[in-house]
C-alpha positions, 0 to 999 in steps of 0.5 A: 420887266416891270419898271420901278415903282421908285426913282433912283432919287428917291431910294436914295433919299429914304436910304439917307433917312434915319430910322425915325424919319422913315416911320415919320414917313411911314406914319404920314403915308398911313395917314393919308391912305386912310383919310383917302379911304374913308373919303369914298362912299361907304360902298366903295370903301367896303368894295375895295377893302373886300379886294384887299383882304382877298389879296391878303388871304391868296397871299397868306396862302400862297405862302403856306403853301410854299413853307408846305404847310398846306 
């Protein structure tokens, strides 16, 4: 089994949030995942983002083909 990516505490804590702090949250995390990313040498950044838009892709696809779409 793979373990939790979060605490117990912390499911918790974003269950007692209401719906404008949780996108606070989200915003702020998006605010720094992108300010992290545009730290890395160009290279790098084009790197990662080509793996990520790979992910996206054999996603999109493993859905399709589950809704039998493909």
């Amino acid at each position: 089994m793979v373990g939790r990516v979060l605490s117990t505490d912390c499911i918790d804590r974003y269950r007692r949030m209401t719906p404008a702090e949780r996108l606070r949250e989200t915003v702020d995390l998006l605010a720094f995942a992108d300010a992290a990313l545009d730290a890395l040498p160009a290279r790098e950044r084009e790197r990662r983002l080509a793996i990520f838009r790979e992910q996206h892709r054999r996603s999109n696809e493993a859905l399709l083909r589950g809704l039998g779409l493909r």
